[in-house]
C-alpha positions as CSV (number, residue, x, y, z in Angstrom):
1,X,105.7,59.2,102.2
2,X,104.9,56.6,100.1
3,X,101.4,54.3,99.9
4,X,99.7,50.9,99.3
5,X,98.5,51.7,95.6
6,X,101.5,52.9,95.0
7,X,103.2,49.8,96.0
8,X,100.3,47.6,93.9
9,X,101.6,49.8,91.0
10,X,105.3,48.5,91.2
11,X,104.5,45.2,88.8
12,X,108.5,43.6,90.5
13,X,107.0,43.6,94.0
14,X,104.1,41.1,92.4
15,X,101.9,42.4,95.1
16,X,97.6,41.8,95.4
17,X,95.0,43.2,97.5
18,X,93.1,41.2,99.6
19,X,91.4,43.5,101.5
20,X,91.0,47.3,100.7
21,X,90.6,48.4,104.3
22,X,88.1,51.4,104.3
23,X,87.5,54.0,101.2
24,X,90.6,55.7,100.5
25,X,93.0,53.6,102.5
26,X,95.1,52.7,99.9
27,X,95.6,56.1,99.2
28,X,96.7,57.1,102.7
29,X,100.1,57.9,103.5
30,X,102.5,55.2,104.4
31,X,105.7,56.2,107.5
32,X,107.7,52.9,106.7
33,X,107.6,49.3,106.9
34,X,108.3,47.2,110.0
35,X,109.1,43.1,109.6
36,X,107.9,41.7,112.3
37,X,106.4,38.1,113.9
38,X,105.6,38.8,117.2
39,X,102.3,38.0,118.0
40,X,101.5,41.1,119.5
41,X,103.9,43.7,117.9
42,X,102.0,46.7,118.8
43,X,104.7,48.0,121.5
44,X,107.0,48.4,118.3
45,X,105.1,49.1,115.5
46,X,105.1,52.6,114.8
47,X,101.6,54.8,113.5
48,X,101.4,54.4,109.8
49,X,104.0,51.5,109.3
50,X,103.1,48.9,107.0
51,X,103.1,45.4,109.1
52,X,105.3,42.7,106.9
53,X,105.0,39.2,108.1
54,X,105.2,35.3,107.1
55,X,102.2,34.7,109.7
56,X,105.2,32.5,112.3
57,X,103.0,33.9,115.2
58,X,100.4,31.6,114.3
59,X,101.2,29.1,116.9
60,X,101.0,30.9,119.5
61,X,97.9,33.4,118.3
62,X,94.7,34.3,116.4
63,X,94.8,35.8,113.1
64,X,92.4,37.8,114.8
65,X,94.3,38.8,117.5
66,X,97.3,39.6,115.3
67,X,95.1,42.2,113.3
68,X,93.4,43.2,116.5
69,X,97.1,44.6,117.9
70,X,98.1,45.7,114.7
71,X,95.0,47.6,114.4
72,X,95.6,49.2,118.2
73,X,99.3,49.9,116.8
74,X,97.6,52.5,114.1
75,X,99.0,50.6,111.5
76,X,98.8,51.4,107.8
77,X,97.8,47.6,107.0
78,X,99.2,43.9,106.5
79,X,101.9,42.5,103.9
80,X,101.2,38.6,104.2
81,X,104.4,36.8,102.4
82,X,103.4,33.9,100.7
83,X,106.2,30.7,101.6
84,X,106.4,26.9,100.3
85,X,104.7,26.2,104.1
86,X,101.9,28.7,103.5
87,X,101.5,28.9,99.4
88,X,98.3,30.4,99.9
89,X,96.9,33.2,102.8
90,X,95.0,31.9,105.3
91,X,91.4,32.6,105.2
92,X,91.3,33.3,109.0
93,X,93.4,36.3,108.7
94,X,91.7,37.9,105.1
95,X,88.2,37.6,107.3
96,X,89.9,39.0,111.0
97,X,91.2,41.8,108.2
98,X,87.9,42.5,106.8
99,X,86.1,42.3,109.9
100,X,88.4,44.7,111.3
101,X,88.8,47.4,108.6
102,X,92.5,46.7,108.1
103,X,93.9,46.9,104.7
104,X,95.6,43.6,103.8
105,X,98.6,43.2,100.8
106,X,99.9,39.1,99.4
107,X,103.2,39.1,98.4
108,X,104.4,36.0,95.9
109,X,106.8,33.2,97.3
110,X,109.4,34.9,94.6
111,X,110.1,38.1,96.3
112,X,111.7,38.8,99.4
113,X,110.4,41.5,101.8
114,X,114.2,43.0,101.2
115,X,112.1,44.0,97.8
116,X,109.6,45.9,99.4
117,X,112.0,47.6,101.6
118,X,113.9,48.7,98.7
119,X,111.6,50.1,96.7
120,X,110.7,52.2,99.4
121,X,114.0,53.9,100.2
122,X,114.2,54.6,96.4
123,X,110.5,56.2,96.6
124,X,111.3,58.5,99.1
125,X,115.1,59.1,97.5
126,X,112.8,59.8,94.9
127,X,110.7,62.3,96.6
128,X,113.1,63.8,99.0
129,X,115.3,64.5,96.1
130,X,112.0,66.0,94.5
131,X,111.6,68.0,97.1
132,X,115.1,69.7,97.6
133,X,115.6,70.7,93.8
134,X,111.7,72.5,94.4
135,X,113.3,74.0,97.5
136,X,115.9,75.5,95.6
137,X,114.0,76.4,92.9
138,X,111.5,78.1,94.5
139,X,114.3,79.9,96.7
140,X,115.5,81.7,93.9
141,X,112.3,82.2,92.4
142,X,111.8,83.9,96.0
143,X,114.9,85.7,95.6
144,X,114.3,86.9,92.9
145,X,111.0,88.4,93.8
146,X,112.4,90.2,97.3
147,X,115.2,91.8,95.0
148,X,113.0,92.6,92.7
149,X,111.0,94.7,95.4
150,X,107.8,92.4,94.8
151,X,108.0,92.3,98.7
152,X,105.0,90.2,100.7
153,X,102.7,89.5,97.6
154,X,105.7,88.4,95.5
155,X,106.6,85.8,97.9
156,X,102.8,84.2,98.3
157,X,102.6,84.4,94.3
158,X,105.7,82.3,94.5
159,X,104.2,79.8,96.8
160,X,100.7,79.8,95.2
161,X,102.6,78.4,91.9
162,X,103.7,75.6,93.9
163,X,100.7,75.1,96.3
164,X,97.0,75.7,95.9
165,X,96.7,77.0,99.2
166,X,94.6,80.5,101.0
167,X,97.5,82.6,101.8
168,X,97.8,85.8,104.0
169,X,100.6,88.1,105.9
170,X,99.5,89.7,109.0
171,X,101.8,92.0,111.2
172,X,101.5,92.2,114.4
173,X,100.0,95.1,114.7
174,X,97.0,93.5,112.7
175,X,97.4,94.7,109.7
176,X,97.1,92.6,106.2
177,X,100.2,93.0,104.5
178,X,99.6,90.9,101.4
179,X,97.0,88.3,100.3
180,X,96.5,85.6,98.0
181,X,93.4,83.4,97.7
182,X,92.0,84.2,101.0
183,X,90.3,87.3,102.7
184,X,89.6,88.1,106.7
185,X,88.1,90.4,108.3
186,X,89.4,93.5,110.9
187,X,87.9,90.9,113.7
188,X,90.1,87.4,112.4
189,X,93.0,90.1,112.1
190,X,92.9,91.1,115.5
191,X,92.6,87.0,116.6
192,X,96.2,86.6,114.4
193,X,97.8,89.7,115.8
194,X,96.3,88.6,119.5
195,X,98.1,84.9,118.7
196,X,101.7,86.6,117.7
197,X,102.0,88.6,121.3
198,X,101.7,85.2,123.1
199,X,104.7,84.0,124.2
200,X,105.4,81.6,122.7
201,X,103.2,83.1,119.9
202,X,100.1,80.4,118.5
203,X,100.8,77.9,115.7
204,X,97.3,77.5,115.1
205,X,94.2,79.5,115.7
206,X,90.5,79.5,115.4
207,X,89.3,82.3,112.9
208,X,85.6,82.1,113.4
209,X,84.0,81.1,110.0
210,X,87.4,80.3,108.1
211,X,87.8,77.4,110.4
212,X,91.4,77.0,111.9
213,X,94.4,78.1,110.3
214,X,98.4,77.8,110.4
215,X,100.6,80.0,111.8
216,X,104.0,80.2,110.4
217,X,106.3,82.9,112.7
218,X,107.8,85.6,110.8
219,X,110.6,87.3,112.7
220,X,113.1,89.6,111.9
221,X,115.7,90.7,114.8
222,X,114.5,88.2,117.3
223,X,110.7,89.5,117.8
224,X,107.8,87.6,116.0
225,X,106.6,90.8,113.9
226,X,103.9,89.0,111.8
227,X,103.0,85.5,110.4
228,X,102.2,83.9,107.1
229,X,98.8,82.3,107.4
230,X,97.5,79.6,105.6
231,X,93.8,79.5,105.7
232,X,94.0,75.3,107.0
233,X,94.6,73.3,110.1
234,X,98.5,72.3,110.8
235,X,97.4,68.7,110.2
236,X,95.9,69.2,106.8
237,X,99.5,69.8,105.4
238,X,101.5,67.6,103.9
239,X,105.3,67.7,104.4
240,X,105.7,69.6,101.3
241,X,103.5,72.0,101.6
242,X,105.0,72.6,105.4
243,X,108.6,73.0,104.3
244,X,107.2,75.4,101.8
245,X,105.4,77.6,103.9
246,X,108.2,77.5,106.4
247,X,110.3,78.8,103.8
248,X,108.6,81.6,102.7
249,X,108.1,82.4,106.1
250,X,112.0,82.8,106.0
251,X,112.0,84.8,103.3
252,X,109.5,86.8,104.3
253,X,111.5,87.9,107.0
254,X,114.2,89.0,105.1
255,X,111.5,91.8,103.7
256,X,109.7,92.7,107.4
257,X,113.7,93.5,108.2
258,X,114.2,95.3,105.0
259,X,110.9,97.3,105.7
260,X,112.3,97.6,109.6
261,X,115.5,99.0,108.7
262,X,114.0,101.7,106.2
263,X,111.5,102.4,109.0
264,X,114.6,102.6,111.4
265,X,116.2,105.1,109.1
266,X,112.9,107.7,108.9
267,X,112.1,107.2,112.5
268,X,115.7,108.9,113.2
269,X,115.4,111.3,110.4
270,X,112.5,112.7,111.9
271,X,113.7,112.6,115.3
272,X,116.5,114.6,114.0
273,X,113.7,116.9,112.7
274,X,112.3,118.0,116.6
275,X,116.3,118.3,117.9
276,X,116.7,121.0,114.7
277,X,113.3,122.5,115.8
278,X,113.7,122.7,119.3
279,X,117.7,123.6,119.5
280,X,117.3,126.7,117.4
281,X,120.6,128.5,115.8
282,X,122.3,127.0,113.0
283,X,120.8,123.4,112.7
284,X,117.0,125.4,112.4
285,X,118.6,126.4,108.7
286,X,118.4,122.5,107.9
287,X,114.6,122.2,109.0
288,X,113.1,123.2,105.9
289,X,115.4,120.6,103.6
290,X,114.1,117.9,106.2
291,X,110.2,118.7,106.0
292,X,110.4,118.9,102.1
293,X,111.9,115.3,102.7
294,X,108.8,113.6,103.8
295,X,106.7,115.8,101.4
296,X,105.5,118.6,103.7
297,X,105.9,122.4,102.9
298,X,107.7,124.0,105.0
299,X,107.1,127.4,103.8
300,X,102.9,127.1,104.6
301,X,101.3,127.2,107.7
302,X,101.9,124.1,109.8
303,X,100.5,122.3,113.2
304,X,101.8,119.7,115.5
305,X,99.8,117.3,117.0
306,X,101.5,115.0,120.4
307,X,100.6,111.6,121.4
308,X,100.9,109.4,124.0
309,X,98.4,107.5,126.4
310,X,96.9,108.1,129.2
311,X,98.8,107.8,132.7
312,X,99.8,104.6,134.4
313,X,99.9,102.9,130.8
314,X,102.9,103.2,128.6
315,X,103.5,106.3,127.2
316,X,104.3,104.9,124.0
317,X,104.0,100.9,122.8
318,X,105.8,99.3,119.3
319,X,103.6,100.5,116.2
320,X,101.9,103.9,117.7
321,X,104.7,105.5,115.3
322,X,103.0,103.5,112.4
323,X,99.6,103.5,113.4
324,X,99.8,107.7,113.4
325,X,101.7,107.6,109.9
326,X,98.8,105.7,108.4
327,X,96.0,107.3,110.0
328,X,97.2,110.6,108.4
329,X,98.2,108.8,104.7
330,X,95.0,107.7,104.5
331,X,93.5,111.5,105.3
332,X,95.3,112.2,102.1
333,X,97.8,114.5,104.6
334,X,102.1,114.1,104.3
335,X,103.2,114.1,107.8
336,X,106.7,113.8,109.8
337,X,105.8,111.4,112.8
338,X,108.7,111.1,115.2
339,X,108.9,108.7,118.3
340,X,109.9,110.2,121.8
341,X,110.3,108.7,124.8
342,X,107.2,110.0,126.6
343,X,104.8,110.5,123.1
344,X,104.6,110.7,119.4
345,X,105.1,113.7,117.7
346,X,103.0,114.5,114.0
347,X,104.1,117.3,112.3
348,X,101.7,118.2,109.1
349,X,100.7,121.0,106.6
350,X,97.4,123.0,107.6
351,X,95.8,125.5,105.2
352,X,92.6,124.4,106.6
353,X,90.8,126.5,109.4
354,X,92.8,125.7,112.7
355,X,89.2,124.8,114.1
356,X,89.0,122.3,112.1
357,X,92.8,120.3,113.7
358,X,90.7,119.4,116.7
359,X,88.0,117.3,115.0
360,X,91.3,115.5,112.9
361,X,92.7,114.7,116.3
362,X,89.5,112.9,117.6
363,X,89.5,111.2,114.7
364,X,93.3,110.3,115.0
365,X,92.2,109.2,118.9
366,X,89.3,106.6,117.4
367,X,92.2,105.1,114.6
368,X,94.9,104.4,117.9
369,X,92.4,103.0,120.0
370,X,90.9,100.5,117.2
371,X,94.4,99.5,117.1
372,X,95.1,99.4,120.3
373,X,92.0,98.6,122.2
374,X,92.3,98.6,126.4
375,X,94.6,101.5,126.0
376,X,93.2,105.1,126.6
377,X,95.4,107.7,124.1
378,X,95.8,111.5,124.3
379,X,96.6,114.4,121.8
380,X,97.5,117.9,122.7
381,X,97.0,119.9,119.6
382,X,99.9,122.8,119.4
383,X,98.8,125.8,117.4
384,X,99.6,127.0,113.4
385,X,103.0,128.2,112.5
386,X,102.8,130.7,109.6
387,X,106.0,128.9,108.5
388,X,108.7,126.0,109.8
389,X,110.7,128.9,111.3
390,X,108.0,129.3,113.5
391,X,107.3,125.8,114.5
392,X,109.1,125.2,117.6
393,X,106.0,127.2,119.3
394,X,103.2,124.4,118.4
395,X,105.7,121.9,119.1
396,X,106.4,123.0,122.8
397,X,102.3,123.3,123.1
398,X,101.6,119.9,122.2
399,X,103.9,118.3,124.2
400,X,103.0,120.1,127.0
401,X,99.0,119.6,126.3
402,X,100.0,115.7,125.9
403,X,101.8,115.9,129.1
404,X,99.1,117.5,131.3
405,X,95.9,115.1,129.6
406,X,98.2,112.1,130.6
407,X,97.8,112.7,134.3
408,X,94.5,114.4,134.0
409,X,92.5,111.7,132.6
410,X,91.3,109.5,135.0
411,X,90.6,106.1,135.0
412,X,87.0,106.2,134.4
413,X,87.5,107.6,130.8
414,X,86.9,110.5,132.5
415,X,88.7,113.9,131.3
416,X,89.2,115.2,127.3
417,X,91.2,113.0,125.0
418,X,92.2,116.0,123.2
419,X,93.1,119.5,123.9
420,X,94.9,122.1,122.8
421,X,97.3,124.2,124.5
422,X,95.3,126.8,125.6
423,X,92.2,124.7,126.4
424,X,93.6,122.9,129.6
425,X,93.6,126.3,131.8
426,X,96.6,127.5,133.6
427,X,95.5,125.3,137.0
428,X,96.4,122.3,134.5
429,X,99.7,123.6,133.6
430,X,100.9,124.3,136.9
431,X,99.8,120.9,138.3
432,X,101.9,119.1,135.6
433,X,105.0,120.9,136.5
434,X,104.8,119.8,140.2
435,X,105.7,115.9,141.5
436,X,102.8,113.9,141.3
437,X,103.4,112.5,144.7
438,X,103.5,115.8,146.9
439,X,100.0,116.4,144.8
440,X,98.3,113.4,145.7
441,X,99.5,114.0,149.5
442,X,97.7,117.8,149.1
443,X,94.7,116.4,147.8
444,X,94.7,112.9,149.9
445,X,95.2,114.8,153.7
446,X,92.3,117.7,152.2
447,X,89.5,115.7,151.4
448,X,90.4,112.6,153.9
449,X,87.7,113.7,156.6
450,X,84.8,114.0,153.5
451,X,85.5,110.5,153.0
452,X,85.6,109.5,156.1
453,X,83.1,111.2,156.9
454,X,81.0,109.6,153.9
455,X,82.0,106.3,154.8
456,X,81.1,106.1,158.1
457,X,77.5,108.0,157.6
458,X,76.3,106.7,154.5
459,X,76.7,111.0,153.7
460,X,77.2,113.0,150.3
461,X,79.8,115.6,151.7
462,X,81.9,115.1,148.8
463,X,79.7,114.5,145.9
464,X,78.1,117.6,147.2
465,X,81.3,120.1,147.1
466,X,81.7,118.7,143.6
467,X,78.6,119.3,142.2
468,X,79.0,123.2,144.4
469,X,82.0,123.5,142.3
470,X,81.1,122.1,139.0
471,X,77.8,125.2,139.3
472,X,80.5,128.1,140.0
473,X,79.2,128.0,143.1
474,X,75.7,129.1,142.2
475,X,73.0,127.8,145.6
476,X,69.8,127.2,143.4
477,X,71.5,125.6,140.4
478,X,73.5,123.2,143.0
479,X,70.4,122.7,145.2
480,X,68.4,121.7,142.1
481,X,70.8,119.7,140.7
482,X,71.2,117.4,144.2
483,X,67.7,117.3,144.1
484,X,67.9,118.9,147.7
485,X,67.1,121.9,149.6
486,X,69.2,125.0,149.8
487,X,69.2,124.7,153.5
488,X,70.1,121.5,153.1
489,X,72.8,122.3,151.1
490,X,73.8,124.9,153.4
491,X,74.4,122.7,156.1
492,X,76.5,120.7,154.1
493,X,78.5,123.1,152.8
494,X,78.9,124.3,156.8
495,X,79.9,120.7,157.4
496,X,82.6,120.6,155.1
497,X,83.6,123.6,156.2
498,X,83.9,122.4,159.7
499,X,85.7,119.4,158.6
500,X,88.2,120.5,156.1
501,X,89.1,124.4,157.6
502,X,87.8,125.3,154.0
503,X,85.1,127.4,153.7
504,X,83.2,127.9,150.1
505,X,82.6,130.6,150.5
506,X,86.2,132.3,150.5
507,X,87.8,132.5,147.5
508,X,91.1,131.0,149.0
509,X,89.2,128.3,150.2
510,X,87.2,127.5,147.8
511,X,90.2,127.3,144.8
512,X,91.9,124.9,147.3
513,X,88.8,122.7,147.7
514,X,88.7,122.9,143.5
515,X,92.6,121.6,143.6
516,X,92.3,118.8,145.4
517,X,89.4,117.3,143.4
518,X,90.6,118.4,140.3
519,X,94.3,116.8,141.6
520,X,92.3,113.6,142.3
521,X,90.9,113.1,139.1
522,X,94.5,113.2,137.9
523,X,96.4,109.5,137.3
């Protein structure tokens, strides 16, 4: 775009200002310029034209009502060609110009408006020619700096040479890939990775105490999978500074599919990994090459840790994979994470005390859910193999352990987040190999007349066998705990009894009673 002082500048167009308009006006940009006598041309003028007229509408209206619709029009402001009729502007429309705030340009009797309109075309020939040769040179520049392997921060140092403007890549999965004159917090990261899963994702958003800031999509096979952000509202940005960041956004997405692909490739390799381990026979000869691979030993004691998240979520979502990989690089560990269908598998090196794997995994459980918050993950911790000969044992473990906490922790946060193998109690592992829905039936039909019961009696049948239960089925420690007398909870124990065919105080009984709450708590 071009504008008034600009104009003024060009000594052919012999143009003077009458009235400045407000402070800065002249400097403003200009769209185009629209010839026009009507007396109200508002219904064609366009926002930020420059109004040209000989002042022929003066027969049929104020000066002041000319500026007035101008005005309304969002005009950039008044050429007034000087004629033999009208040698001089009229004084009536210099004070409706001034009273109104609207910048107002005389023009000689020697030049046309054809003058104006030319010079124009050749400023922005000018400028749109400026702009494509900086578009091609900073697309090789960029180029230049993905081949070079300069990757995220190579392309915003490009853009900074060209632009003084805050610049940062988020992913999706909120984490700063590259920054260069700006800096945000894990809470404004969260508020760009929150504005990429919309659909359609955000072009603008408010980060708190950076103000708002531009979203430029950066996608890679059809997904938005993070953004270049510029640190200023959409309407703060000139054209040139838009094509700009709209082409390092491209570019940019040329290295998130680069960085895809090689993830792509890994992600199989270790997959490949758990087949070997888990097939046996020949391919087990190749599992030591693969470990060494992704720097793990494979001839020291290892451990497996499985993944996933709790029942009646998805198992796994896009960037658990990633999330587990950098949880463990940043605990200094090498590790082989490989994506199943039902969980995510880490294999690492443990010459550490195996007591000490459990504490790792809570940590590893407070990591996924930072990154993931609303979502309840799970580990099951497999045990050490002396060697990778002998890891398809901890493997098998883990999986399992991951399997039964999915459908044991309930939705209350209730239930361990992490457990071994051997922690979960062979009740746990023969409830995960059985179908959910004959379970829930069992446990629904057993303790149906407690509720019922409950419901209908304002009682505390159930909460009553629980707490029996939960005290081995110790009288005093129960009684004490309900706050109750043992008589009292005699009676209700007789009363469940009498309602369920159960009675506590037969072994048989009692492990069914245990079952069907423990099945309950299960998702």
């Amino acid at each position: 775009m071009f504008t008034l002082e600009s104009l003024v500048r060009n000594d052919s167009l012999e143009l003077r200002v009458l009235v400045a308009g407000p402070p800065g006006a002249l400097g403003e940009p200009v769209a185009w310029v629209h010839n026009t006598e009507l007396p109200d041309p508002s219904v064609y003028v366009r926002e930020r034209e420059l109004v040209l007229t000989n002042g022929l509408w003066a027969a049929q209206v104020t000066a002041a009502a000319f500026v007035a619709n101008v005005k309304r029009a969002d005009a950039a402001g008044i050429v007034f060609g000087l004629r033999a009729e009208t040698p001089r502007t009229p004084p009536e429309l210099i004070e409706a110009c001034r009273a109104a705030d609207v910048p107002l340009l005389e023009i000689s009797t020697a030049v046309p408006f054809t003058a104006i309109s030319e010079a124009v075309a050749a400023m922005y020939t000018d400028e749109r020619q400026r702009t494509l040769v900086g578009m091609v040179r900073r697309g090789d520049a960029l180029a230049t700096a993905i081949s070079r392997g300069a990757g995220a921060s190579g392309v915003l140092s490009v853009l900074r040479s060209d632009h003084d403007l805050p610049l940062a890549v988020v992913d999706r999965m909120a984490r700063l890939l590259a920054a260069s004159g700006a800096e945000l917090d894990a809470d404004q990261l969260h508020a760009v990775a929150a504005g990429l899963s919309r659909r359609p994702p955000a072009l603008e958003l408010d980060l708190g105490e950076v103000g708002r800031a531009a979203l430029f999509p950066v996608g890679a096979v059809g997904d938005i999978d993070a953004a270049l952000i510029c640190l200023r509202p959409l309407s703060t940005l000139d054209r040139g500074e838009r094509d700009a960041l709209e082409q390092a956004a491209r570019f940019l997405s040329l290295e998130v599919a680069k960085q895809q692909a090689v993830q792509a490739i890994e992600m199989r390799f270790a997959s490949e990994l758990l087949e070997m381990v888990l097939s046996g026979g020949r391919r087990a000869a190749e599992v030591p090459g693969r470990l060494r691979a992704f720097g793990v030993d494979p001839t020291g004691p290892l451990t497996v840790c499985a993944v996933a998240f709790a029942a009646g979520e998805a198992a796994t979502v896009h960037g658990l994979a990633e999330v587990i990989g950098e949880f463990f690089a940043a605990e200094g560990i090498p590790v082989v994470v490989a994506s199943g269908s039902q969980d995510v598998v880490a294999v690492l090196p443990w010459r550490r005390p195996e007591v000490e794997v459990p504490p790792l995994a809570e940590r590893l459980v407070k990591a996924v859910e930072r990154r993931f918050p609303g979502l309840r993950p799970v580990v099951g911790v497999g045990g050490m193999a002396p060697h990778s000969g002998e890891l398809r044992r901890p493997l098998v473990q883990s999986r399992e352990a991951c399997r039964v906490l999915r459908r044991t922790r309930s939705r209350t946060l209730n239930g361990p987040a992490v457990r071994s193998f051997l922690e979960l109690g062979t009740h746990r592992l023969l409830l995960g190999l059985l179908d959910t829905e004959t379970l829930h039936g069992f446990s629904r039909d057993l303790l149906a007349p407690l509720r019922e019961h409950d419901a209908r009696r304002d009682g505390d049948l159930e909460p009553t066998l629980r707490a029996f239960l939960d005290h081995d089925g110790q009288w005093a420690a129960t009684a004490s705990a309900l706050h109750v007398h043992v008589n009292t909870l005699r009676n209700r124990l007789a009363k469940i009894a009498d309602l369920t065919g159960r009675d506590v105080g037969h072994t048989e009984d009692r492990v069914d009673l245990f079952l069907a709450l423990t099945i309950d708590a299960m998702d």
